[in-house]
C-alpha positions in Angstrom: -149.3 65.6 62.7 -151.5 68.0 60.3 -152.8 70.9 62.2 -156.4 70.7 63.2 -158.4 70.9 60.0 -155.2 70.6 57.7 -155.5 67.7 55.2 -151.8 66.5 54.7 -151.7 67.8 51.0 -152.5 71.3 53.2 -150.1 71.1 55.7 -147.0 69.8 52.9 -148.0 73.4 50.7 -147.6 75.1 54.3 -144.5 74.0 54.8 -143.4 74.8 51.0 -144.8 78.8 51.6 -142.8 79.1 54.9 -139.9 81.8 54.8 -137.2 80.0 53.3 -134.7 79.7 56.5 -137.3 78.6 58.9 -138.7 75.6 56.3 -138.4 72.3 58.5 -136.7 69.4 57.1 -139.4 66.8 55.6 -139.3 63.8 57.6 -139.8 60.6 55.7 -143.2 59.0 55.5 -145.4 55.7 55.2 -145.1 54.8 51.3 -147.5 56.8 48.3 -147.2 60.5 47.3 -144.6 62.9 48.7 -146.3 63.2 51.6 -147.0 59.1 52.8 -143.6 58.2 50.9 -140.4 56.7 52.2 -138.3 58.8 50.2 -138.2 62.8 50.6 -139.1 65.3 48.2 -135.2 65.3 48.2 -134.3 61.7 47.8 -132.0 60.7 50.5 -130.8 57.0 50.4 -128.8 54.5 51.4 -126.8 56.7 54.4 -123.8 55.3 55.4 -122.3 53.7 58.0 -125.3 51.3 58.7 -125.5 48.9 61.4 -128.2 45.9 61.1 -130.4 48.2 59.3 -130.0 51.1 61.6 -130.8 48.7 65.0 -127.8 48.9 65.8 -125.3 51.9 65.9 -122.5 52.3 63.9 -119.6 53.2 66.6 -116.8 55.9 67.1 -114.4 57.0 69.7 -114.4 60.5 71.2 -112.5 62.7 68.7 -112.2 59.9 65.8 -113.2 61.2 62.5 -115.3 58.7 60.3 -117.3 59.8 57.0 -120.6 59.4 56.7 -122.0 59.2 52.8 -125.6 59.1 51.2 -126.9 59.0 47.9 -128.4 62.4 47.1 -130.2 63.0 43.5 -133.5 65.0 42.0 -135.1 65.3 39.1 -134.3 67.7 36.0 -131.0 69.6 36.2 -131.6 71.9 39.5 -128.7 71.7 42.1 -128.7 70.2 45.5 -126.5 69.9 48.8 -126.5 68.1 51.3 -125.0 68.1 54.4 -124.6 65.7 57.9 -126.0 67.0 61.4 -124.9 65.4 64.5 -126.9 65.2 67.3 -125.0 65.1 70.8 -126.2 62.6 73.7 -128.3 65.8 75.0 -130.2 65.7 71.6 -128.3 68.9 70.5 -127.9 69.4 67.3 -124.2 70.3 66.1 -123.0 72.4 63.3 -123.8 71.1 60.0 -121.2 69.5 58.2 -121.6 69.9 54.5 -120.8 66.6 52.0 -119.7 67.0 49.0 -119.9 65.0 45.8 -117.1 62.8 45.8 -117.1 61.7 41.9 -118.9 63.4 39.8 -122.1 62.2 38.3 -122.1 59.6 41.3 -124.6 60.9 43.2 -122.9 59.5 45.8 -122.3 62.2 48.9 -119.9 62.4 51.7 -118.5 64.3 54.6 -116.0 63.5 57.9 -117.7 64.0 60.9 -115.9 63.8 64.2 -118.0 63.2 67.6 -116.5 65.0 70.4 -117.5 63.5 73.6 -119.1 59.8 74.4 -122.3 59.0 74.8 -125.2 57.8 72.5 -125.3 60.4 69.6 -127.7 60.3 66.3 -126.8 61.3 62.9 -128.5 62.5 60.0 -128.2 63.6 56.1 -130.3 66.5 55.3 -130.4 67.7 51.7 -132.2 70.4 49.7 -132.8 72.3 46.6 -130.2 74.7 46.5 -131.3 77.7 44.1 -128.3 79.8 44.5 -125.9 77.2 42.7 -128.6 76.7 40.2 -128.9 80.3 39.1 -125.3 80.7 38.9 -124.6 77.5 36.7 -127.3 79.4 34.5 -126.5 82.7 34.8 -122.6 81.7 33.9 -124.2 80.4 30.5 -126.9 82.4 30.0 -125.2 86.4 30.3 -122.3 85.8 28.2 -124.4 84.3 26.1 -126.6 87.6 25.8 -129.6 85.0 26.5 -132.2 86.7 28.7 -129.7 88.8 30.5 -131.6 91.3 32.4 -134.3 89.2 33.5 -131.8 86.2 35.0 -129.9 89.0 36.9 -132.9 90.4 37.9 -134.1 86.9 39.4 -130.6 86.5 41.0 -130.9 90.1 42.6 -134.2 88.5 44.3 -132.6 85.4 45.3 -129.6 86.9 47.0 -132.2 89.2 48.7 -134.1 86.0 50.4 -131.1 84.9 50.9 -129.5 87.3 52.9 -132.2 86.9 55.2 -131.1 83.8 56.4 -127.5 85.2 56.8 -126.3 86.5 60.7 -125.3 90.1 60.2 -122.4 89.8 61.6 -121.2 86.7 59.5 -121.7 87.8 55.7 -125.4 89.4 55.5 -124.0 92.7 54.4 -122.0 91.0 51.5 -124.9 89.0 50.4 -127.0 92.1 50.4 -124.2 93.8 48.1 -124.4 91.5 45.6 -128.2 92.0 45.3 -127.5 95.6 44.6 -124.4 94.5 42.2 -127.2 92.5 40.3 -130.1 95.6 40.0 -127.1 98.0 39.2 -128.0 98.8 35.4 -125.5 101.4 35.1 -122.5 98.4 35.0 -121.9 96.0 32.5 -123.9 92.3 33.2 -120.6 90.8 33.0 -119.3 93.1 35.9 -122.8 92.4 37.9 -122.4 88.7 37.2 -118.8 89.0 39.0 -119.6 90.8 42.3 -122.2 87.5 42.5 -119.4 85.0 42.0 -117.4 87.3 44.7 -115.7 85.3 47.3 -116.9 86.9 50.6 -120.8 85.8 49.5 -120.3 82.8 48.6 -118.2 82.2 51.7 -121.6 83.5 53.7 -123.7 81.5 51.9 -121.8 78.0 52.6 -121.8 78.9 55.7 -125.6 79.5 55.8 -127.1 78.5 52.6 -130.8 78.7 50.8 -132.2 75.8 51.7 -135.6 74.8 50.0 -137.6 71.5 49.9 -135.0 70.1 52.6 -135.6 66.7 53.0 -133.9 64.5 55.8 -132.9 60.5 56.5 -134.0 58.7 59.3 -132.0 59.6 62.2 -129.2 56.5 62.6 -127.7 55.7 66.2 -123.8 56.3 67.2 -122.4 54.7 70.0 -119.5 57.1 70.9 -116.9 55.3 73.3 -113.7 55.8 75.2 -110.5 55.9 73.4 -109.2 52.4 74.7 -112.0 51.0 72.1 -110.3 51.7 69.6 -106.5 52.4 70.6 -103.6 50.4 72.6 -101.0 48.0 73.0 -101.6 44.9 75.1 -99.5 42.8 77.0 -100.6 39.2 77.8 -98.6 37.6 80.8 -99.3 34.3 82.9 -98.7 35.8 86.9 -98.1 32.3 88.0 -94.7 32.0 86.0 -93.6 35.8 86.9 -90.8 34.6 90.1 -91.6 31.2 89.9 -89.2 28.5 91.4 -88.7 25.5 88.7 -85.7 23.0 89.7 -85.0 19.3 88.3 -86.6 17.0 90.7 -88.7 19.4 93.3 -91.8 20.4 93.7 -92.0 23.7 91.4 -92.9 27.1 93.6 -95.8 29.1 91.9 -95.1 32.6 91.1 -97.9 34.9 92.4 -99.7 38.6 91.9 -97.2 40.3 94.1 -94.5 38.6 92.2 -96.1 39.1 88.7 -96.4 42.4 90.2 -92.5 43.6 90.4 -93.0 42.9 86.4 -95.1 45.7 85.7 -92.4 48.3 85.3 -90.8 46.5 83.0 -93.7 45.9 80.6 -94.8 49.9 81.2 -91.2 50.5 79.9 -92.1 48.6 76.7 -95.1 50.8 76.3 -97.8 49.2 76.8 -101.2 50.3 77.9 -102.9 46.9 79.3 -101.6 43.9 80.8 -104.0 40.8 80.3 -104.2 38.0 82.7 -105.6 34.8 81.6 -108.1 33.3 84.4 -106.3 33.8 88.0 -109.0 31.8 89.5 -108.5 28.3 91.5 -108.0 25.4 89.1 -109.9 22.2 89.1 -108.0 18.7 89.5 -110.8 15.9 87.8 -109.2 15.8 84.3 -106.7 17.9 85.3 -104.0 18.4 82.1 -100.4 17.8 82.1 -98.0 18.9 80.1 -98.2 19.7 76.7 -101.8 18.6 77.2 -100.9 15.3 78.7 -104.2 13.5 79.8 -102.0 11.7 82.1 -101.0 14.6 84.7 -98.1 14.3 87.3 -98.5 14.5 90.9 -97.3 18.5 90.7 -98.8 19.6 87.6 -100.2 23.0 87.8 -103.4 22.5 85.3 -104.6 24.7 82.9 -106.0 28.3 84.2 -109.4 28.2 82.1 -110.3 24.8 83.8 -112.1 27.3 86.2 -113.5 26.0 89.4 -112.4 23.5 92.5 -113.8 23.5 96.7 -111.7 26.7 96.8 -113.8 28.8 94.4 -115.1 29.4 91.1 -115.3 32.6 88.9 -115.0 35.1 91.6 -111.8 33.5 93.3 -108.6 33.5 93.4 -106.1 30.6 93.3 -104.7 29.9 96.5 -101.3 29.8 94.6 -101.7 33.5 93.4 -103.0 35.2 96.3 -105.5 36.4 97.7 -107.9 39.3 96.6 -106.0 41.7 98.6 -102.7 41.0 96.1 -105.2 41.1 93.5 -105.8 44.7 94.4 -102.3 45.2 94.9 -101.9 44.1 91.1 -104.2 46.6 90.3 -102.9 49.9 91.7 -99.6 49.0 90.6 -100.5 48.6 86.9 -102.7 52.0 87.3 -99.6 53.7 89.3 -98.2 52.7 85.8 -100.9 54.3 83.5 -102.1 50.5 82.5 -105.1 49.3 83.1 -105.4 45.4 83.5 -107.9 43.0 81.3 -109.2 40.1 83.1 -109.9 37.2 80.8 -113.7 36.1 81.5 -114.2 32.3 80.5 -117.7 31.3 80.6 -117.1 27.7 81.4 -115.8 25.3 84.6 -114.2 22.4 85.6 -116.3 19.2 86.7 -115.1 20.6 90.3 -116.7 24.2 89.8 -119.4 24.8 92.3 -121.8 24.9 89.9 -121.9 22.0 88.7 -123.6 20.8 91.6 -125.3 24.0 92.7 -126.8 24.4 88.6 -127.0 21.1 87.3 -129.5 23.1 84.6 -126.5 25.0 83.3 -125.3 21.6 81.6 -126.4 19.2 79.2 -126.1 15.7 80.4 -126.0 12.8 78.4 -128.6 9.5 78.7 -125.9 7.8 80.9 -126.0 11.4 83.6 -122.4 12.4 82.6 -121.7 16.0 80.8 -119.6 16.3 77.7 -116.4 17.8 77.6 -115.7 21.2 76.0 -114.3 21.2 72.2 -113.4 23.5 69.6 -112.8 21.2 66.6 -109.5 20.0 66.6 -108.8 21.0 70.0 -110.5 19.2 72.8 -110.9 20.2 76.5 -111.3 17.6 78.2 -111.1 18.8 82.1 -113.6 21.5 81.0 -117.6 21.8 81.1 -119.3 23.5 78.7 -122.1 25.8 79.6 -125.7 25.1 78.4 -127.4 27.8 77.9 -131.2 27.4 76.7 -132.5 25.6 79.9 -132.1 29.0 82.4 -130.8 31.8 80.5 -131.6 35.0 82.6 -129.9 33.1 85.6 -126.9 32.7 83.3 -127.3 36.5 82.6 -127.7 37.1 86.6 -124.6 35.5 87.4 -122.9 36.7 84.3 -123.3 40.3 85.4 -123.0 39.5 89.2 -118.9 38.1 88.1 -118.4 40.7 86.1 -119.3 43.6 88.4 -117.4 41.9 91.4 -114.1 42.3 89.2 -115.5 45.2 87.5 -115.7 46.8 91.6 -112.0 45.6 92.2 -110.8 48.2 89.2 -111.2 45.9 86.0 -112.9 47.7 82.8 -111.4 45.5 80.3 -112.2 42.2 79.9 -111.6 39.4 77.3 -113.9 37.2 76.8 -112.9 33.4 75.4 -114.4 31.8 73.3 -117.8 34.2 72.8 -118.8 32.4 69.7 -119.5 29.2 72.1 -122.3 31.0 73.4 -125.9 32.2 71.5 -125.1 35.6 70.6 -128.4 36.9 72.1 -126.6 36.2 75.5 -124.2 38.2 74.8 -126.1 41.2 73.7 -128.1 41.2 77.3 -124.9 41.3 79.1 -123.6 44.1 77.4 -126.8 46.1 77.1 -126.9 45.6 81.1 -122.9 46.2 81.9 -122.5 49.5 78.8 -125.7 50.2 80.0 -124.7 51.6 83.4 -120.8 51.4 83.2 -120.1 52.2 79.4 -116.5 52.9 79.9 -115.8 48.8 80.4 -114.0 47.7 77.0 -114.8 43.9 76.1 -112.5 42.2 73.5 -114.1 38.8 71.8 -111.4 36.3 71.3 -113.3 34.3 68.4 -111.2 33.2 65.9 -114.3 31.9 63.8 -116.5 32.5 60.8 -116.7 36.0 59.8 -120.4 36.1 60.0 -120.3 35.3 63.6 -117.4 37.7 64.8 -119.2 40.4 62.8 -122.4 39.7 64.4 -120.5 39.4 67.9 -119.0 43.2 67.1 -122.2 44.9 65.6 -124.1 43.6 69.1 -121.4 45.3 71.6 -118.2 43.6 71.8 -115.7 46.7 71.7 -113.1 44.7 70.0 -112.4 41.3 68.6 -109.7 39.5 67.9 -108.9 39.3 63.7 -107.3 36.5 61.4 -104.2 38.7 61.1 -101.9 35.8 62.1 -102.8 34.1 59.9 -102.5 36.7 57.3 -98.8 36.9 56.1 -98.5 37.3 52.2 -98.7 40.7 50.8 -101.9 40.1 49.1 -103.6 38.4 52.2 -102.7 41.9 54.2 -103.7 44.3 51.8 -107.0 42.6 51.2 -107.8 42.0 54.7 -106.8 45.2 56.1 -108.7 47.1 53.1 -111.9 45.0 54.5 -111.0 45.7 58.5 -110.7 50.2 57.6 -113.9 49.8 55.2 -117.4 49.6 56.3 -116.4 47.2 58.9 -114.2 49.5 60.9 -117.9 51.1 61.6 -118.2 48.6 64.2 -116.0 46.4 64.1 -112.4 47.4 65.6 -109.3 44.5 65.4 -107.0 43.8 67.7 -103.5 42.2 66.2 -102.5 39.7 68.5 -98.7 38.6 67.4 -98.8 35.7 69.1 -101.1 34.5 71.7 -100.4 31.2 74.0 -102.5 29.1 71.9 -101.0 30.4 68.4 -97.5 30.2 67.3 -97.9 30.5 64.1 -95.4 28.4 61.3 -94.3 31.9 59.6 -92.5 32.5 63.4 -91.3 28.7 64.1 -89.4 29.1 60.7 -88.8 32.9 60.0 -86.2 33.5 63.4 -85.8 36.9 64.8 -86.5 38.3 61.7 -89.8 37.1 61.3 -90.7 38.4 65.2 -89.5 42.1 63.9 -91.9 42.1 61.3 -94.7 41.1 62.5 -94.2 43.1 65.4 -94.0 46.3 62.9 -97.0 45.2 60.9 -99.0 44.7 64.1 -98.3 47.7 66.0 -98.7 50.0 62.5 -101.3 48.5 60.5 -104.1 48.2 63.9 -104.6 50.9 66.0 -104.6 48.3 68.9 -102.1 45.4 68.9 -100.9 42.5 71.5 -98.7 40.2 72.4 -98.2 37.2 74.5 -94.8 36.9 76.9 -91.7 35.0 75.4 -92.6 37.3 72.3 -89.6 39.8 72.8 -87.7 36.7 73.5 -88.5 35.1 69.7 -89.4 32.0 71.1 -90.4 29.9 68.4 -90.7 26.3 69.1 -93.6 24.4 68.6 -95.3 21.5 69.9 -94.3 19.3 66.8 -94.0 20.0 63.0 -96.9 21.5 61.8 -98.8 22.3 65.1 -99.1 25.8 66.2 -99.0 24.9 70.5 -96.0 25.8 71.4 -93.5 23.2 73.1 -93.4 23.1 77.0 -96.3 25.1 76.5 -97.4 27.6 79.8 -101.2 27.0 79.6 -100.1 23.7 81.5 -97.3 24.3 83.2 -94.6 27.5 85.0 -92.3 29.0 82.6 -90.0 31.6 84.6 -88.0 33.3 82.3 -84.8 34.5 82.8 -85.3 38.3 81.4 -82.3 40.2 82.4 -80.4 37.5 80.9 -81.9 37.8 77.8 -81.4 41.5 77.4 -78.0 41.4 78.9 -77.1 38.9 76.3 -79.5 40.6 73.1 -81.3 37.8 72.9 -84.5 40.4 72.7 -86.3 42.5 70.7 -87.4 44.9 73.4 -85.5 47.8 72.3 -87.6 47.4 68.6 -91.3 46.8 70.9 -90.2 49.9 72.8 -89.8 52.4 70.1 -93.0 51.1 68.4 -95.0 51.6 70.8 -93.3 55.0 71.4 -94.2 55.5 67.7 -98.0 54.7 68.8 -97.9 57.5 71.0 -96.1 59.7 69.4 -98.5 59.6 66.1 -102.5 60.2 65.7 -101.9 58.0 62.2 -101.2 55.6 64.2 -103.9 55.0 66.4 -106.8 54.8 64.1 -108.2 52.4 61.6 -110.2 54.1 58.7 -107.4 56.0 57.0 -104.9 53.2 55.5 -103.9 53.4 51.7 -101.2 50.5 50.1 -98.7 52.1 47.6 -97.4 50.0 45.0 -94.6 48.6 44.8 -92.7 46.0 42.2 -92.1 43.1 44.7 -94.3 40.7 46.0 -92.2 41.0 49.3 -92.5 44.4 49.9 -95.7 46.3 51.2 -96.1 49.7 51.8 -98.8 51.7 53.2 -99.7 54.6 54.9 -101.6 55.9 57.3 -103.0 59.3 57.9 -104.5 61.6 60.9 -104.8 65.3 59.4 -101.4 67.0 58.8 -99.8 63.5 60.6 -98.4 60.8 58.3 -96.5 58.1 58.7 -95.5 55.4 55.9 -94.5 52.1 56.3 -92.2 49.6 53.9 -91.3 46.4 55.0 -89.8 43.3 53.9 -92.5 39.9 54.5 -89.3 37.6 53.7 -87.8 37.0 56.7 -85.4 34.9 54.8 -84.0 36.9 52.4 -83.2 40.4 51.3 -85.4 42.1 49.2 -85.3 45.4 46.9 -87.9 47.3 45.1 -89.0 50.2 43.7 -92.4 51.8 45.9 -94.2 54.0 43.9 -96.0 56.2 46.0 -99.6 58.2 45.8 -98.7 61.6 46.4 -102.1 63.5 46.8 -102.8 60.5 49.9 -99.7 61.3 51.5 -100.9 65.2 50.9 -97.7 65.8 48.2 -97.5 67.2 45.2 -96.8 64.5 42.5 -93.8 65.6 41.6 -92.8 66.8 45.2 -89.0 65.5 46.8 -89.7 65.7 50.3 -86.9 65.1 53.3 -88.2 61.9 55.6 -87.3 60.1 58.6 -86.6 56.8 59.2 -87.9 56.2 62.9 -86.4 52.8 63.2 -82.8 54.2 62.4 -82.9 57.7 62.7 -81.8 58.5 59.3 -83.0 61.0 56.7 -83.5 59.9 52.8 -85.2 62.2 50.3 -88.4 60.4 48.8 -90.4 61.4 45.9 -93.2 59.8 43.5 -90.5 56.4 42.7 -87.9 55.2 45.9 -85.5 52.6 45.5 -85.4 50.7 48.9 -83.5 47.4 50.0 -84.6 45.7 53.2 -82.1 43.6 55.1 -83.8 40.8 57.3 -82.4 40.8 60.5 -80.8 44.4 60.0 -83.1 46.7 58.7 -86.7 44.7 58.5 -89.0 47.7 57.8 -88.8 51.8 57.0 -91.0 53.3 59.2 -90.7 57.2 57.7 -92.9 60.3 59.1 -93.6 63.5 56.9 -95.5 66.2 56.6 -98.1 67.2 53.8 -97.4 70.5 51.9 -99.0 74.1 52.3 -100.7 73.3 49.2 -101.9 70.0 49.4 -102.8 69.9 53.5 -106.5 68.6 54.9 -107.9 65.9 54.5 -106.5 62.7 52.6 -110.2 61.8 51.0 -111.0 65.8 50.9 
């Protein structure tokens, strides 16, 4: 507010007569003159990344670098800056980070920031008149022109002398000082006094604490900062009830349990992944009940399907007797975390006509004139042994319970959760149970499994979902990937994060029923490379591949609705797996920081439609990727690759490795590859920028 007595015209010339290093940035105002206007006296618009108009924050992971950009202009020909300040979740500011222009006459501003620890941080642009860089664009025309020499230097002596005041003696005061002598120094020539201004060490001084006048500021813009398992890992999906289950022609089959399911842990840890994912584990309902292959006509032993939740033995916060108990659900637990994996719970907000709600909440459900509920559906597919949930008649006690459920598992060592089917539900509920669960316990991860209309997964991701599942199965020609990964790692990628499910047990998609083995490899590579967090349902690493009927994508004998032990030693004994490939990339995932972000992917050209390349880049860590989409055929091209984004010169040879063979091949701007379905499906190669070309890919 205006000091006592101050109109605001007063207290704006106050603030333009304070010392130069002490001037406050001007905070934007209501619209009319400088003062009551929505832009600064420096313009600063349309900051970058912006999240439902700033209501909600972009998001980050602790250490991940992401850029934020503004559009930065004034009038006449006077230089500006700008640069980013984050504020920490103490309201500390950081050190500035200055943007630069990235294409000149843009206007268009831009610097990587990189959040260091989680919590809700703030982020702003600031940007001012910078009188240093305008005296020296005119003093480097002006003196050798012999156009008002003495009296520019003369100015520039008295603006290196302001200054210097602003500059920390120990960090460059002395040098800036020098040059102000330099420039009053008539015994040497002007050119010789304009050089000791352009020196090095000064201007080095004053980047790092520059002039700053009329500095104007954006709005400050919300970042939600989150652990690294939002953004990065590989998932394993697995149904416990087939892991050491007893299936034989003509008996009664045996259910596996979570003790069983348990001794599998290792085994997946050895693949490398970092979560295993358990689809509902709670007790099964029997009215409706499925049979196999979706059979509306169950047998007498049919197991039912796990997201019919509900029956007299429990609903969302039980386990099937078949299973266990909560004690082996524990025991699941510690033995994934004695592992270094945590374990996602699917959460399915829905019942079976024999969950105890039904007759305990008979408000939760719409019921038809004749008193019966519908049946759940998901055009085509229809559920019919499952209640939907109606939400508009009590929806704070669907919050209640919601949060009750999820804190039971959450107190029983489960901070991931997947949620099905979230775009069933008004999206307003899902933004109070977030808000509520981040609120207090912002570590817990939840992944939205709604394969759906972009607007609505967007909207899902911008109000809290951590992650959400993506359209990358169906995604399969060159051209689909590069345009949809170019829109995942752009502006989206401030809030949105994708996870590549290969397969899940609802998808099998027709490029897997008819591709083979070869087809599993590839996908498998483009998964695990392209997103820094990737999936994949069990039977995977097997290749199994047979579907429902021609042109479904349920797979045959499916195991929503029914046990499917499989036979794993077997399997590896006889090759009929691609573990050994699953292993080493997610060893690969480890091993490389390109690898586990989003933001930094760049395709490379190259002459056949069935070859992509790309690469992706973490500082001085690269890693590029060609592989073969045919999984038919051979296939040979020609990849021309962008140097300067891999950090090369452009007419650098540099030695790479293959990771997937081990092998070492000498790569420059043009490489001649030939990929061999089957044999050799992809080049994954790692190299290291040059000396001279090192930083940042987009500095």
């Amino acid at each position: 507010m205006p000091a006592p007595g101050q109109s605001p015209t007063e207290q704006l010339q106050r603030r333009q007569t304070l010392p130069l290093r002490a001037r406050p940035a001007l905070p934007a105002q209501p619209s009319g003159d400088v003062v009551n206007s929505l832009i600064g006296r420096i313009p600063v618009l349309d900051v970058r990344p912006l999240v439902d108009c700033g209501r909600k924050p972009a998001k980050a992971v602790a250490g991940e670098t992401f850029r934020v950009t503004a559009t930065v202009f004034r009038e006449g020909h006077d230089a500006v800056a700008a640069n980013v300040v984050l504020h920490d979740p103490k309201g500390r500011p950081g050190p500035f980070t200055p943007m630069r222009e990235l294409a000149p006459g843009t206007d268009r501003w831009g610097a990587d920031v990189t959040p260091d620890c989680e919590g809700a941080w703030t982020y702003t642009v600031e940007a001012w008149s910078d009188p240093v860089a305008t005296w020296r664009h005119h003093a480097e025309i002006k003196i050798p022109a012999g156009i008002d020499t003495e009296l520019v230097l003369a100015e520039g002596a008295e603006l290196y002398e302001r200054a210097a005041a602003g500059v920390p003696k120990k960090d460059g005061r002395e040098a800036v000082l020098a040059v102000a002598d330099a420039l009053r120094d008539t015994e040497r020539p002007a050119a010789a006094r304009l050089a000791a201004a352009l020196a090095a060490d000064a201007a080095a001084a004053l980047a790092r604490h520059p002039l700053r006048e009329l500095v104007s500021s954006s709005p400050p813009l919300p970042l939600k900062v989150e652990r690294r398992r939002a953004l990065y890992g590989s998932w394993y999906e697995l149904f416990p009830r087939s892991e050491g289950a007893v299936v034989k022609e003509g008996e009664p089959p045996v259910s596996g349990t979570l003790r069983t399911a348990a001794e599998r842990l290792p085994a997946i840890a050895a693949m490398g992944f970092d979560v295993v994912y358990l689809p509902p584990v709670h007790p099964i309902g029997t009215t409706h009940r499925k049979g196999r292959d979706n059979s509306l006509t169950p047998g007498p032993h049919d197991v039912g399907v796990p997201w019919a939740i509900g029956s007299a033995e429990g609903g969302h916060d039980a386990i099937h007797p078949d299973l266990g108990t909560l004690t082996d659900f524990d025991h699941f637990v510690r033995a994934a975390r004695s592992l270094r994996m945590e374990v996602a719970l699917d959460f399915a907000l829905q019942c079976s006509p024999d969950h105890p709600w039904v007759k305990e909440h008979p408000e939760w459900f719409r019921h038809r004139p004749d008193g019966s509920i519908a049946y759940a559906e998901n055009p085509p597919k229809k559920y019919q042994d499952i209640y939907p949930i109606a939400f508009d008649a009590d929806m704070p006690g669907l919050v209640r319970e919601t949060v009750r459920l999820l804190r039971f598992w959450m107190d029983r060592g489960v901070r991931i959760f997947r949620v099905d089917n979230p775009h069933t539900k008004p999206v307003v509920f899902w933004e109070q149970v977030i808000d509520e669960i981040n609120g207090a316990d912002p570590d817990v991860v939840f992944l939205a499994e709604a394969f759906t209309r972009p607007a609505m997964m967007h909207t899902l991701a911008a109000i809290g979902f951590q992650q959400s599942y993506t359209y990358f199965t169906w995604r399969n020609s060159k051209h689909e990937l590069t345009e949809y990964i170019r829109e995942l790692s752009g502006e989206a990628a401030s809030y949105m994060r994708p996870n590549f499910f290969v397969n899940t047990p609802d998808i099998l998609h027709a490029y897997l029923q008819e591709g083979g083995r070869p087809a599993f490899e590839v996908r498998a590579v483009l998964a695990a490379t392209l997103s820094p967090s990737w999936g994949m349902y069990a039977g995977y690493e097997l290749c199994e591949n047979v579907p429902l009927r021609v042109g479904s994508e349920e797979y045959r004998c499916s195991e929503k609705y029914q046990l499917r032990p499989r036979d794993w030693e077997s399997a590896e004994r006889e090759g009929r797996t691609i573990t050994p490939l699953i292993t080493l990339l997610n060893r690969l995932r480890r091993r490389h920081p390109a690898l586990q972000q989003l933001r930094d992917v760049h395709f490379h050209h190259a002459d056949n439609e069935a070859v992509i390349a790309y690469s992706k880049r973490s500082g001085q860590d690269v890693v590029l990727v060609v592989a073969n989409l045919d999984p038919h055929h051979t296939q040979e091209a020609t990849v021309s690759l962008d140097m300067p984004r891999l950090g090369l010169q452009e007419h650098e040879t540099v030695p790479v490795r293959d990771e997937l063979t081990g092998e070492t091949y000498h790569w420059g701007r043009a490489n001649y590859v030939r990929l061999e379905p089957g044999i050799t499906p992809a080049h994954i190669v790692t190299l290291r920028p040059s000396p001279q070309t090192g930083g940042s890919p987009t500095s």
